[in-house]
MARDRENVEX-321773 format. One line per field, with one value per residue: residue in three letters; x, y, z of N, C-alpha, C, O in turn. Coordinates in Angstrom, 2 decimals. Example, Ala and Ser with C-alpha at 12.3 -4.5 7.8 and 13.67 -1.06 7.14 Angstrom:
residuo: c(Ala Ser)
n.x: c(13.19 12.85)
n.y: c(-5.69 -2.25)
n.z: c(7.80 7.08)
ca.x: c(12.30 13.67)
ca.y: c(-4.50 -1.06)
ca.z: c(7.80 7.14)
c.x: c(13.20 12.90)
c.y: c(-3.30 0.03)
c.z: c(7.80 7.87)
o.x: c(14.24 13.41)
o.y: c(-3.32 1.14)
o.z: c(8.46 8.04)
***
This chain:
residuo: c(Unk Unk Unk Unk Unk Unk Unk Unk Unk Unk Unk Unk Unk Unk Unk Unk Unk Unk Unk Unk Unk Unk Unk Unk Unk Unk Unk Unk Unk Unk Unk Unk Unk Unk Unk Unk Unk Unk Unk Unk Unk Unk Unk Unk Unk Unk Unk Unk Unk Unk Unk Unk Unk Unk Unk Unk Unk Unk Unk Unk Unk Unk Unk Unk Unk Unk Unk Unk Unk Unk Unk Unk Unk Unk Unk Unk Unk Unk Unk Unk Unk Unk Unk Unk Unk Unk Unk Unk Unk Unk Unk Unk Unk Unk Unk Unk Unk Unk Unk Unk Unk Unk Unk Unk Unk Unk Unk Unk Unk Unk Unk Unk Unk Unk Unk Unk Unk Unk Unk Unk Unk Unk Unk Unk Unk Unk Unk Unk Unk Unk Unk Unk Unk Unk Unk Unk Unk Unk Unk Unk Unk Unk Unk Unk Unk Unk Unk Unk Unk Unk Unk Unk Unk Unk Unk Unk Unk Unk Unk Unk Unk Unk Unk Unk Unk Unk Unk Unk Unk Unk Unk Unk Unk Unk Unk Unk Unk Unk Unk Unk Unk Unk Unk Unk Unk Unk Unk Unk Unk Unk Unk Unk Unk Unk Unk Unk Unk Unk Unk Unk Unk Unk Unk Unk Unk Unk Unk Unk Unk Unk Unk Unk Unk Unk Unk Unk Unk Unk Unk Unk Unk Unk Unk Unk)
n.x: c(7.64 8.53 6.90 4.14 4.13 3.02 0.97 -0.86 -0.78 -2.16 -4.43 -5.12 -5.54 -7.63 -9.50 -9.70 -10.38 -12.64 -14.52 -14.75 -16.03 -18.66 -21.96 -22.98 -25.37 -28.49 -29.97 -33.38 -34.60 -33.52 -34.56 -36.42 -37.49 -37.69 -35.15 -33.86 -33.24 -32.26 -30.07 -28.69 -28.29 -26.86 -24.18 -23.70 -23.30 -20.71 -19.22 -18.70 -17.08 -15.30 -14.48 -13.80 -11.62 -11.40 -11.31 -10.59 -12.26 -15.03 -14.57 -14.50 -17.08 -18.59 -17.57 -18.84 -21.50 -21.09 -20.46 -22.38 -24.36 -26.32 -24.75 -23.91 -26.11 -28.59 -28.37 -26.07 -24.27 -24.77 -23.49 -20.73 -20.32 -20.27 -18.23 -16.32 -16.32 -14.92 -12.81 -9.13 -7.58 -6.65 -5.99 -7.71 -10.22 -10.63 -10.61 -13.53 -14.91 -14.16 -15.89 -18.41 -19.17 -18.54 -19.69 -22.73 -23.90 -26.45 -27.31 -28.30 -26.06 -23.63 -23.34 -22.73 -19.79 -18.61 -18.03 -16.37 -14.58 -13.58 -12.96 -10.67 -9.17 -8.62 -7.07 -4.83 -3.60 -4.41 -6.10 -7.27 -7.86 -10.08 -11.97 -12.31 -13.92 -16.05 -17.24 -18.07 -19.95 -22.02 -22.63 -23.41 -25.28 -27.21 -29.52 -28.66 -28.44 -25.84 -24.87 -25.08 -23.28 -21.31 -20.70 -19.81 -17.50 -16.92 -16.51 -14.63 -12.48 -11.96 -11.62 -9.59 -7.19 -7.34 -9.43 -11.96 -14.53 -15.51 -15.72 -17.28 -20.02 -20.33 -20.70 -22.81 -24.61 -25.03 -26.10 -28.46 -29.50 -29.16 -29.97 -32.68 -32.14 -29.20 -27.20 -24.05 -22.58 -24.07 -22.83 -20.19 -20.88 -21.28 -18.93 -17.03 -18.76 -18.45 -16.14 -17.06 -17.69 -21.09 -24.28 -24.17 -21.77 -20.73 -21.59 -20.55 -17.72 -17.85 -18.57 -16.73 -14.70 -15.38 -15.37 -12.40 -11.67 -13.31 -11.77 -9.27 -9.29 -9.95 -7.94 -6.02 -6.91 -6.44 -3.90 -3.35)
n.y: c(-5.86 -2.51 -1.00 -2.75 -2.83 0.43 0.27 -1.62 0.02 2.23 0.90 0.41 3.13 3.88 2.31 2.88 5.91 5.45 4.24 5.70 7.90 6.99 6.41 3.02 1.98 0.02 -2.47 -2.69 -5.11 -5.98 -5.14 -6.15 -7.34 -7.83 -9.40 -8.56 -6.41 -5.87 -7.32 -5.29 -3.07 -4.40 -4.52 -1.80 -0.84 -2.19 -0.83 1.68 1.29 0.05 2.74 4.35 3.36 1.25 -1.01 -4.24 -5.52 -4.54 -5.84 -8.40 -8.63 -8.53 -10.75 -12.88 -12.24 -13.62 -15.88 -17.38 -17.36 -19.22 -20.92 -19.60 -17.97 -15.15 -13.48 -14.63 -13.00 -9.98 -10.14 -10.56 -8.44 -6.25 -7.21 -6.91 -4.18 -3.02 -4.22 -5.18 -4.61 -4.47 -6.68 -8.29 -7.11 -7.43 -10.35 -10.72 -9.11 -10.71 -13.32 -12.58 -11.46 -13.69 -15.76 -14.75 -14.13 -13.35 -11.50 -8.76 -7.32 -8.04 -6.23 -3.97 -4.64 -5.18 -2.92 -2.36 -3.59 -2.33 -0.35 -0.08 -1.38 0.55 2.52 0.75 1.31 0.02 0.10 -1.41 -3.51 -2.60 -1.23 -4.10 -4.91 -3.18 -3.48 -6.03 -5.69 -4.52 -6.49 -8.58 -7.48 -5.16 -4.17 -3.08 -0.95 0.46 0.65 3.86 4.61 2.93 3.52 6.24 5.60 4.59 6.21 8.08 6.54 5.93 7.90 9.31 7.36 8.37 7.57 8.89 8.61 5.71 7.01 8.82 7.91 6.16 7.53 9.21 7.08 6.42 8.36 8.87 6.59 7.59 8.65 10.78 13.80 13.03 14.97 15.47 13.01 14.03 16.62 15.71 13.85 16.00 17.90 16.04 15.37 17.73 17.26 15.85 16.06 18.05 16.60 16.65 17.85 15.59 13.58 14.89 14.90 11.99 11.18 12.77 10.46 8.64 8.58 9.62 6.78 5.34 6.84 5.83 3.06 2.71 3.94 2.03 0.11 0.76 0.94 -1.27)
n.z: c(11.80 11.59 10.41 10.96 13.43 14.13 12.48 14.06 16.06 15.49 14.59 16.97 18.34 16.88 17.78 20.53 20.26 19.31 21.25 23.23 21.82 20.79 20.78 21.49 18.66 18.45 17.44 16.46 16.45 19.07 21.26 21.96 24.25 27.70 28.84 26.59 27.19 29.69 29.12 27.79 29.48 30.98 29.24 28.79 31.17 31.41 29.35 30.37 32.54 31.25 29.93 32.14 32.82 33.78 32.63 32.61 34.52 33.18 30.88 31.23 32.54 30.19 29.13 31.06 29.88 27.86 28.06 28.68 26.94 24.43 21.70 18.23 18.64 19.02 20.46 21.24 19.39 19.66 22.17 21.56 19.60 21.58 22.99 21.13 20.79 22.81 23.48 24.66 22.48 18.90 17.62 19.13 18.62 16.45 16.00 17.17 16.12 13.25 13.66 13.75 11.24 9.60 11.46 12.26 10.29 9.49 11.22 12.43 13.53 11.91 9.50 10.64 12.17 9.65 8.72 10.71 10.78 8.33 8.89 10.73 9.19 7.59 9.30 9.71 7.60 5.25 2.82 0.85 1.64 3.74 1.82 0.35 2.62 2.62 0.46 0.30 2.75 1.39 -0.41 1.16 3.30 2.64 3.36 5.76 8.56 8.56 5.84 5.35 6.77 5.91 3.15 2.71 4.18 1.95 -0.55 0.60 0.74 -2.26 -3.46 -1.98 -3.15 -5.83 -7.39 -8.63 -9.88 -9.28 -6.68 -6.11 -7.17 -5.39 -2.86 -3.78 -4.13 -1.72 0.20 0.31 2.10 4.21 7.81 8.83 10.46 11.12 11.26 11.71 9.45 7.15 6.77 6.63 4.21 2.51 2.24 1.40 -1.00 -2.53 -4.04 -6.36 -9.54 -10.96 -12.63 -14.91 -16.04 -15.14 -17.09 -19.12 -19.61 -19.22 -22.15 -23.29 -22.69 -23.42 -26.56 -26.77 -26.35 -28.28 -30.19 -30.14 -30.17 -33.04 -34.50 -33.55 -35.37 -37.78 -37.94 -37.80)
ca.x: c(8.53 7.98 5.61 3.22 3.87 2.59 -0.17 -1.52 -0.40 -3.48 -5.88 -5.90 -5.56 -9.21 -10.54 -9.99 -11.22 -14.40 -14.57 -14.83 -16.98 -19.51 -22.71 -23.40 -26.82 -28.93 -31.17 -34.80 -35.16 -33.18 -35.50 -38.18 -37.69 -36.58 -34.12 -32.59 -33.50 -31.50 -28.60 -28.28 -28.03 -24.99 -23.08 -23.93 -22.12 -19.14 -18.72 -18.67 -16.58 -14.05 -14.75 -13.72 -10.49 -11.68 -11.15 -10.29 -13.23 -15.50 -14.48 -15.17 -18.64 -19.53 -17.14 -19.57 -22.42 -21.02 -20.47 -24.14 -25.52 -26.24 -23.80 -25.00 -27.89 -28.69 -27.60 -24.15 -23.99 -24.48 -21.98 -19.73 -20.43 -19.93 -17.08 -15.76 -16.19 -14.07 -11.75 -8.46 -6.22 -7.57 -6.07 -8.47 -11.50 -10.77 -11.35 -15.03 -15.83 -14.61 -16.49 -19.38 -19.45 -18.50 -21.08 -24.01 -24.12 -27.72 -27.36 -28.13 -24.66 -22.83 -23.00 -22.11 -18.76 -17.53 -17.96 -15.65 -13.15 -13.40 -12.27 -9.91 -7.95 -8.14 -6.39 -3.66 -3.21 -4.64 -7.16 -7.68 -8.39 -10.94 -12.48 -12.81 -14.87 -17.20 -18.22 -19.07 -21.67 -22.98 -23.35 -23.88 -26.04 -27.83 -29.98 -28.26 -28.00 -24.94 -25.02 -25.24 -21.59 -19.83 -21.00 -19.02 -16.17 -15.95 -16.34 -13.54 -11.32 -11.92 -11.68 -8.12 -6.62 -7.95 -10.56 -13.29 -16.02 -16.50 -15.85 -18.54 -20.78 -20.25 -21.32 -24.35 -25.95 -24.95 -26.24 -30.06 -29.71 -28.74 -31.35 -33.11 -30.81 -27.05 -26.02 -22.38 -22.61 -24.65 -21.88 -19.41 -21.11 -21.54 -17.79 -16.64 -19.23 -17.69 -14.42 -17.04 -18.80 -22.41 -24.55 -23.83 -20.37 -20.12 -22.16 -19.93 -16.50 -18.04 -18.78 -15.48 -13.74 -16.14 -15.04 -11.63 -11.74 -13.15 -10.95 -7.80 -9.41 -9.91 -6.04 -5.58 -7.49 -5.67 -2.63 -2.74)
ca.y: c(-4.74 -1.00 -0.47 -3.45 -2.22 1.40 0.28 -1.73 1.05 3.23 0.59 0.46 4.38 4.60 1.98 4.32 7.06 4.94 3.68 7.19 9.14 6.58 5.52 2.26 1.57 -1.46 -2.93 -2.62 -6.53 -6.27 -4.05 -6.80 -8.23 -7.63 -9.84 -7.96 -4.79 -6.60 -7.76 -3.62 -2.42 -5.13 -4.23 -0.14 -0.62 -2.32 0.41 2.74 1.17 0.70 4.29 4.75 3.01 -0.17 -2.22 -5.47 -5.51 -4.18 -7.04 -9.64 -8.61 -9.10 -12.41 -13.42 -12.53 -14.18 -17.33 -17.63 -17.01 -19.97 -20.48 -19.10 -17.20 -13.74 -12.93 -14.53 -11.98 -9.04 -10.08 -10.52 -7.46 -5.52 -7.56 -6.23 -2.75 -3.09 -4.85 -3.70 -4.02 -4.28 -7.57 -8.80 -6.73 -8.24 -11.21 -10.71 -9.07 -11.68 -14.39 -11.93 -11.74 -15.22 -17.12 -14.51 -13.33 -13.40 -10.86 -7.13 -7.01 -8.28 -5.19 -2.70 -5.68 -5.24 -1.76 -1.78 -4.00 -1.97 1.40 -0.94 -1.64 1.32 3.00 0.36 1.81 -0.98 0.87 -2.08 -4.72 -1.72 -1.52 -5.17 -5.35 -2.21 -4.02 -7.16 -5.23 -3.62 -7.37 -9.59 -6.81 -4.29 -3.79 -3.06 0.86 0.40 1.00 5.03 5.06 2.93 4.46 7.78 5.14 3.53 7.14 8.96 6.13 5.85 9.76 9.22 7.20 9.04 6.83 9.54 7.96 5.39 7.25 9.84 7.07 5.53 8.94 9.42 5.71 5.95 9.52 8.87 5.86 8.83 8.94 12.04 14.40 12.50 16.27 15.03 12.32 14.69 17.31 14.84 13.66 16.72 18.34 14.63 15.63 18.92 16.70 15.19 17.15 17.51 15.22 17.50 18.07 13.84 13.31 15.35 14.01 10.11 11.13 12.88 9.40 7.47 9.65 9.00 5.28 5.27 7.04 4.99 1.87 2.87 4.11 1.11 -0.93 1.22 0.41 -2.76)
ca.z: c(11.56 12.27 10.03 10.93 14.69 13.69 12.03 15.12 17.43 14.74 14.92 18.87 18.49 16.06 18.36 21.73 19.96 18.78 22.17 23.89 21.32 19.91 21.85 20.34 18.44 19.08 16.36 16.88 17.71 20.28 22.15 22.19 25.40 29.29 28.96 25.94 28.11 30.92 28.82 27.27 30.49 31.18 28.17 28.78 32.35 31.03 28.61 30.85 32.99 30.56 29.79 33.61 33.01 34.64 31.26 33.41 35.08 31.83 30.01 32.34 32.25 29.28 29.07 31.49 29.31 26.51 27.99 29.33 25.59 23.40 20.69 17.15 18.64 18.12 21.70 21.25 18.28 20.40 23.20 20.29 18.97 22.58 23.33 20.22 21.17 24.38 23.51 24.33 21.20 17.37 17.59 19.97 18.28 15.04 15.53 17.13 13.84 12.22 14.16 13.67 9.85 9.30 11.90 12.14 8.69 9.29 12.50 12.16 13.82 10.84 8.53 11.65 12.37 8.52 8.72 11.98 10.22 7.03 9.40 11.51 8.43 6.95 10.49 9.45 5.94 3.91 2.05 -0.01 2.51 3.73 0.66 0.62 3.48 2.49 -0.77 1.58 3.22 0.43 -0.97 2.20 3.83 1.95 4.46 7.35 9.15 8.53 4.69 5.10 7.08 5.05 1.82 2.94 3.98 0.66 -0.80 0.90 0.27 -3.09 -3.49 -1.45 -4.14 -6.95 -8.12 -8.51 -10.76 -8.42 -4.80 -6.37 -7.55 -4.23 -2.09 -3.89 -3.97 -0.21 0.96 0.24 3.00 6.14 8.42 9.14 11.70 11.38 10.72 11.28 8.46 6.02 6.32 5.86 2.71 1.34 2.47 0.08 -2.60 -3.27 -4.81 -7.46 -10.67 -10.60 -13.02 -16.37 -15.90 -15.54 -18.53 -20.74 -19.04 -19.63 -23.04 -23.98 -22.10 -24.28 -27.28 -26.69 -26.19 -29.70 -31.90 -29.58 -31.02 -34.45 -34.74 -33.44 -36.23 -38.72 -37.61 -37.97)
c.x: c(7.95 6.80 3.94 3.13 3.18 1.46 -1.32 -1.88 -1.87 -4.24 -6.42 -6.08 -6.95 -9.65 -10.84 -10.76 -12.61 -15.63 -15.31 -16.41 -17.94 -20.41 -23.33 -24.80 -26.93 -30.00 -32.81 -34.90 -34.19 -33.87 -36.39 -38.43 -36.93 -35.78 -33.06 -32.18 -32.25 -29.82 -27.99 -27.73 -26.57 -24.00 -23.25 -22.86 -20.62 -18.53 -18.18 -17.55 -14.84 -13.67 -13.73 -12.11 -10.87 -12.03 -11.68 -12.27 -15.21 -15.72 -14.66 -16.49 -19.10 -18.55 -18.47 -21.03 -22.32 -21.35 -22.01 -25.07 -25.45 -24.96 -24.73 -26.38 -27.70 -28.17 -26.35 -23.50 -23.93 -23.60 -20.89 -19.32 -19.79 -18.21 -15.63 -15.48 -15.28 -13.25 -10.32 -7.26 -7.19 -7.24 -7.35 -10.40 -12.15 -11.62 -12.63 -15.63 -15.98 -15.84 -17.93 -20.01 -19.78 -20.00 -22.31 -23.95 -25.44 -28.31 -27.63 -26.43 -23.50 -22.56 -22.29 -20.26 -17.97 -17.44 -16.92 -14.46 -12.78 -12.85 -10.92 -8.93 -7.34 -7.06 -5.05 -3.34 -3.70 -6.07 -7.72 -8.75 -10.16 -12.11 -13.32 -14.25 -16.13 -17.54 -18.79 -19.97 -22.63 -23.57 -23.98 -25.08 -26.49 -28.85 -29.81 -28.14 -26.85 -24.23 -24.55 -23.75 -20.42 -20.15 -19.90 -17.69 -15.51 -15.78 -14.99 -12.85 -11.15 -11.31 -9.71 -7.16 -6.82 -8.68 -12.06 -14.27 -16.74 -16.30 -17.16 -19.66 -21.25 -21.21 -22.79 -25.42 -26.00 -26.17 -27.56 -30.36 -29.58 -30.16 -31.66 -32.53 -29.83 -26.71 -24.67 -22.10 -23.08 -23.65 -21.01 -19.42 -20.99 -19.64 -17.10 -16.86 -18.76 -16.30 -15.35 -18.14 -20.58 -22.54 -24.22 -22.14 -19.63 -20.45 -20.91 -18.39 -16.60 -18.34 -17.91 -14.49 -14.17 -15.61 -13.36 -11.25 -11.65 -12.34 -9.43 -8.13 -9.82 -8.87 -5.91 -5.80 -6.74 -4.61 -2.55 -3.62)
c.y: c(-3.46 -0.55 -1.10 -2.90 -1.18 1.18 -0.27 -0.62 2.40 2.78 0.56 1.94 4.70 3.73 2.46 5.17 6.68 4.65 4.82 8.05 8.20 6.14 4.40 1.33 -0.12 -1.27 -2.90 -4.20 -6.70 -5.79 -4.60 -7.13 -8.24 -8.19 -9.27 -6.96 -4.90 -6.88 -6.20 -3.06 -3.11 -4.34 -2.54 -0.18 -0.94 -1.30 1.26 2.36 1.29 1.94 5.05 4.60 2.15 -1.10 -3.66 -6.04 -5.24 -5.01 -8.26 -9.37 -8.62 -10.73 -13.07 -13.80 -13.26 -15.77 -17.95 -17.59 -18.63 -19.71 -20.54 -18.36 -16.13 -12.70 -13.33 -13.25 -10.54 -9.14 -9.92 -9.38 -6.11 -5.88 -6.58 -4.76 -2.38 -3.27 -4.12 -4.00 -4.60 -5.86 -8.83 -8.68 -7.39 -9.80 -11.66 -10.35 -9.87 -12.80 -13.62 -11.90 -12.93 -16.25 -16.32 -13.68 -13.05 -11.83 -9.43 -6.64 -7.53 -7.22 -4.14 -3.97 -5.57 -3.79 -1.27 -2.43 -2.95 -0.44 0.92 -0.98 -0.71 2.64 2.07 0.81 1.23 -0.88 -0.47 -3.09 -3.76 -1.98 -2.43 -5.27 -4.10 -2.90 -4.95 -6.83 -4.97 -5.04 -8.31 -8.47 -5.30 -3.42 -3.48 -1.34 1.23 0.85 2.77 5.37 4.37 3.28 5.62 7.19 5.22 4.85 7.79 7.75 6.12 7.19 9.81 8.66 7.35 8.18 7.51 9.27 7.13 5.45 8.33 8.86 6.59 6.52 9.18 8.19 6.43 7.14 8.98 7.93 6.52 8.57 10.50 12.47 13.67 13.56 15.78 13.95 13.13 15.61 16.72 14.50 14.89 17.48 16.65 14.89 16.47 18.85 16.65 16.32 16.93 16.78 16.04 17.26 16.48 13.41 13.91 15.00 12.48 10.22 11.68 11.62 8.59 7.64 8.89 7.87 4.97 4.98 6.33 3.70 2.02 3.51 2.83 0.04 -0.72 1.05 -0.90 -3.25)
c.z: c(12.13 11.64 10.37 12.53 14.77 13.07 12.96 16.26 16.42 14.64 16.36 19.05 18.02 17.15 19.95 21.07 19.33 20.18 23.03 23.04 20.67 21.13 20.97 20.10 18.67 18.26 17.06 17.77 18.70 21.46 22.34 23.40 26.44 29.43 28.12 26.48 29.01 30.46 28.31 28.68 31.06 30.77 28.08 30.04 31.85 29.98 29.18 32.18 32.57 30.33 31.31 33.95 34.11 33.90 31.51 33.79 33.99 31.28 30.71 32.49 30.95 28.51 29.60 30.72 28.06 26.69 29.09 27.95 25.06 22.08 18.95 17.59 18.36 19.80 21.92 20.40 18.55 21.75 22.25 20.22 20.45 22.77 22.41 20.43 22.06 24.80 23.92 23.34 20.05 17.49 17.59 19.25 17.02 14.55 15.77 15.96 13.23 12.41 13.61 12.37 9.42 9.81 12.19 11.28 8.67 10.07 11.94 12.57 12.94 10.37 9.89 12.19 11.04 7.93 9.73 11.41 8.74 7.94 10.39 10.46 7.76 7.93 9.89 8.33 5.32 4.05 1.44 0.52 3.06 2.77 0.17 1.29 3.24 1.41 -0.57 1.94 2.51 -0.09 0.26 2.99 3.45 2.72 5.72 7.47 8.97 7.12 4.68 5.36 6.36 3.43 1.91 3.48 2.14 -0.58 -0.77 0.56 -1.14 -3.93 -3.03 -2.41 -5.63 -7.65 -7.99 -9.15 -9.53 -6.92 -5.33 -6.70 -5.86 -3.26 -2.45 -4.05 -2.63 0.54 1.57 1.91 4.41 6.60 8.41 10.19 11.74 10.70 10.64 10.01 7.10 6.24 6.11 4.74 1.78 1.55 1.17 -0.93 -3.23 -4.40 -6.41 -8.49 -10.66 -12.25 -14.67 -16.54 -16.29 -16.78 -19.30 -20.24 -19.43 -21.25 -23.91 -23.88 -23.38 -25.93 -27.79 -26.97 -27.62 -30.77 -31.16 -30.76 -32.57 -34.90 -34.66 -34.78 -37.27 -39.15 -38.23 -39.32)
o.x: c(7.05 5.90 2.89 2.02 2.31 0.73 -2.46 -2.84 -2.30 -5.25 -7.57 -6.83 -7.55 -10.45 -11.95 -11.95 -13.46 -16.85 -16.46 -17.42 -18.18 -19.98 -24.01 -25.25 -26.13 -30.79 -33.05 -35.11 -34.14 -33.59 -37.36 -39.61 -35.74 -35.13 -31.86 -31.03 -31.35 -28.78 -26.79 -26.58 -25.55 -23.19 -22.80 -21.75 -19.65 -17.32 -17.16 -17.20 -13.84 -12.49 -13.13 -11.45 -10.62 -12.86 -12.66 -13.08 -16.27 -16.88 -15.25 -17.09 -20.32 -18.92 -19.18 -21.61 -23.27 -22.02 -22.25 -26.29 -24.42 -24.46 -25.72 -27.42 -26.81 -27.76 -25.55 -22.46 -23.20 -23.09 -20.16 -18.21 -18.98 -17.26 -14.62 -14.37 -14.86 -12.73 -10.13 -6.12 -8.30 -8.28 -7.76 -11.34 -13.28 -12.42 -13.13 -16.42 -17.01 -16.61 -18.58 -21.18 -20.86 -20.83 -23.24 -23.94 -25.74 -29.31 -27.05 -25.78 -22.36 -21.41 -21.16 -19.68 -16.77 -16.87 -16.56 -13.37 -11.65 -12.35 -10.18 -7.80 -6.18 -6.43 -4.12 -2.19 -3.66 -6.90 -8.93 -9.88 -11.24 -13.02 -14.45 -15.32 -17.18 -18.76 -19.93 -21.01 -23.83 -24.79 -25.13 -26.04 -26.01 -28.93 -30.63 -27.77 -26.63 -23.12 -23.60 -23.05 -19.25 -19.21 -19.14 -16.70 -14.52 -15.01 -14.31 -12.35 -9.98 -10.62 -8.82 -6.19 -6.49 -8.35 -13.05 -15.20 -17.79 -16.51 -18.05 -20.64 -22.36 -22.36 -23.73 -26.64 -27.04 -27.00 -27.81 -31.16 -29.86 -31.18 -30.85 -32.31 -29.45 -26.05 -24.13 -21.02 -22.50 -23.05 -20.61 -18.43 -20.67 -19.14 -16.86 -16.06 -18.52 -15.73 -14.85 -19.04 -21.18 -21.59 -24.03 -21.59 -18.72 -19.61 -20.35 -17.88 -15.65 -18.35 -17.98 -13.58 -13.41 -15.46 -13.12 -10.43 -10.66 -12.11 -8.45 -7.51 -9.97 -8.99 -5.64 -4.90 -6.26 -4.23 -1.74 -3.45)
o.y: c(-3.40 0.11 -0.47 -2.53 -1.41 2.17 0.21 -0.47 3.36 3.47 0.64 2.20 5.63 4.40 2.42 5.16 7.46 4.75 4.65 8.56 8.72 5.67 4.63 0.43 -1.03 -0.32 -3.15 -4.47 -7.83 -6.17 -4.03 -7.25 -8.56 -7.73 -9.28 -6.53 -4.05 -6.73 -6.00 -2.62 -2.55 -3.69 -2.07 0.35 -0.19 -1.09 1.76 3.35 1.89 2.25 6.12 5.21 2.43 -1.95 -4.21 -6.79 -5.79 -5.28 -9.12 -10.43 -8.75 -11.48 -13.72 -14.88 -13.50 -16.57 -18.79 -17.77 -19.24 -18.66 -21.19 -18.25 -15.82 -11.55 -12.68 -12.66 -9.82 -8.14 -8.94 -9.04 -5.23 -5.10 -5.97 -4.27 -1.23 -2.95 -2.93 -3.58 -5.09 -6.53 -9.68 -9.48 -7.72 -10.22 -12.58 -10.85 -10.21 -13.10 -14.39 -12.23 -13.30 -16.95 -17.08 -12.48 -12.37 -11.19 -9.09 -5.78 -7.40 -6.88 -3.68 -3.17 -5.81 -3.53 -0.09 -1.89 -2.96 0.47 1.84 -0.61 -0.72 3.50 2.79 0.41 1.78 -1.36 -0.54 -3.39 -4.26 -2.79 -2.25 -5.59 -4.30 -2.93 -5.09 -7.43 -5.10 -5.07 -8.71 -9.19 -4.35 -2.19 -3.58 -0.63 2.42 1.38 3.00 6.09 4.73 3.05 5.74 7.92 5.58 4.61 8.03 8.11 6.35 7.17 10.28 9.39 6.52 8.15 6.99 10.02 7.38 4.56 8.43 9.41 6.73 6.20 9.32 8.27 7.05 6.72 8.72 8.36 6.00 8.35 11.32 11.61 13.65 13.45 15.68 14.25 12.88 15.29 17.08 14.63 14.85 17.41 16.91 14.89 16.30 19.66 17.11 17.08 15.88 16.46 15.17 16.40 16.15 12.88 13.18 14.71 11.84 9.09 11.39 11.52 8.02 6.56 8.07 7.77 4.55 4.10 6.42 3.44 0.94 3.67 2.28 -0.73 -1.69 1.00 -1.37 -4.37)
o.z: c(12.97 12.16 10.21 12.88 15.61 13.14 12.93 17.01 17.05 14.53 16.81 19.99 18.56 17.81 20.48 21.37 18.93 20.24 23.42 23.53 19.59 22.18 19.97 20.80 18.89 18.24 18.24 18.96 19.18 22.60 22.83 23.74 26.40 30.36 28.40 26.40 29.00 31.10 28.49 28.72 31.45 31.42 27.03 29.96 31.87 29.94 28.70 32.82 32.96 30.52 31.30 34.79 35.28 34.21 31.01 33.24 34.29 30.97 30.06 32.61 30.82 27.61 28.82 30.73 27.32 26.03 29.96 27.95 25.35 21.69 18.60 16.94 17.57 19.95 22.59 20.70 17.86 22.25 22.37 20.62 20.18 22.71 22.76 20.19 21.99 25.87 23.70 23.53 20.27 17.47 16.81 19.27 16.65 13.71 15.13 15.15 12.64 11.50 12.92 12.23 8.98 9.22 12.45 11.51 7.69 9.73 10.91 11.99 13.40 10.64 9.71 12.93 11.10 6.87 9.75 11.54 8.25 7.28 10.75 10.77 7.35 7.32 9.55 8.16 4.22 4.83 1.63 0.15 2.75 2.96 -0.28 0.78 3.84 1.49 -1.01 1.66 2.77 -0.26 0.12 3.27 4.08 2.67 6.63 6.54 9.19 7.19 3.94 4.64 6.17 2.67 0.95 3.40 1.50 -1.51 -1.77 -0.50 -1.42 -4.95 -3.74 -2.62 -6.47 -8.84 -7.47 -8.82 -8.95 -6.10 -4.48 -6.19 -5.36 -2.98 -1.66 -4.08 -2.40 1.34 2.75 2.75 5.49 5.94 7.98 11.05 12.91 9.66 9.53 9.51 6.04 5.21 5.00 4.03 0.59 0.43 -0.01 -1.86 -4.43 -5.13 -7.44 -8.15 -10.40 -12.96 -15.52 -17.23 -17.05 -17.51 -20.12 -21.33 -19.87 -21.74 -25.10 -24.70 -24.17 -26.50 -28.67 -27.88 -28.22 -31.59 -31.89 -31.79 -33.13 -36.12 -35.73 -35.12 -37.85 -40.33 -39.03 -39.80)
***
């Protein structure tokens, strides 16, 4: 229908504009070895080619590198992961993520893959499905770099449909994980934090709720 059309037509719209303005990180072990050196420099041209408006051509290079990787290795997982980037409709991107989550759950490129579906879905409207996939990371990958940006996802959405306990809860596990200098992410966090009360303010709000709750259930007992 129109609306499921419109919602594709906003995930291929966030993934241009991800496409354009993101330069995309590369896990430490990938940096071990001239061949990963060798395969970065691949998947940096086809970027940039696509970048160039030479998509076609873009993506056929790193087809190529895909289908030269072992299957399940940790270098199929970064063609994957590029491929994904390049792609040209969400369709297409989707389902490298998925393949990405699903068969290298192990991969550093997992948590940055359910972080791209968790902003992928939320471009289609479905916050929820979003959502979904940010609490995935947080449990399937705890450890991943990836942690600090969707923290300030699962934040602002939460914050968006008025669930402020835990989009403020959310914001401040997450912040601590920023690296040192992601100015644009730390004003982000803190432009979010400004929605939620500081730690006094919550205390005596969770303790009037708590309060509440109470004397509900002891009417209630009365009652009956």
């Amino acid at each position: 229908g129109d609306d499921e059309a419109e919602g594709r037509m906003s995930a291929r719209s966030w993934l241009g504009a991800l496409l354009l303005a993101t330069v995309v990180s590369v896990p430490a072990a990938a940096q071990a070895t001239a061949a990963d050196s060798a395969a970065l420099a691949v998947f940096r041209r086809a970027q940039r080619l696509v970048n160039d408006g030479q998509g076609a051509e873009g993506r056929a290079l790193v087809d190529s590198m895909l289908n030269a990787v072992e299957p399940r290795s940790p270098e199929e997982a970064e063609a994957l992961f590029w491929r994904a980037t390049i792609a040209e409709s969400w369709d297409a991107a989707q389902k490298d993520y998925l393949r990405l989550m699903l068969e290298h759950e192990r991969s550093p490129r997992a948590g940055d893959a359910m972080l791209r579906l968790a902003q992928g879905e939320a471009a289609r409207g479905d916050r929820d499905a979003a959502l979904r996939y940010l609490e995935r990371l947080v449990r399937e990958a705890p450890e991943s770099p990836a942690r600090a940006e969707a923290g300030l996802w699962q934040g602002r959405l939460l914050l968006e449909r008025g669930s402020r306990t835990p989009g403020c809860a959310a914001l401040r596990s997450s912040r601590p994980l920023l690296k040192p200098g992601s100015v644009e992410l730390e004003n982000q966090y803190d432009y979010l934090m400004r929605a939620c009360p500081d730690s006094a303010t919550l205390a005596a709000e969770e303790a009037a709720a708590a309060a509440a709750t109470q004397a509900a259930t002891q009417a209630a007992s009365r009652a009956a």
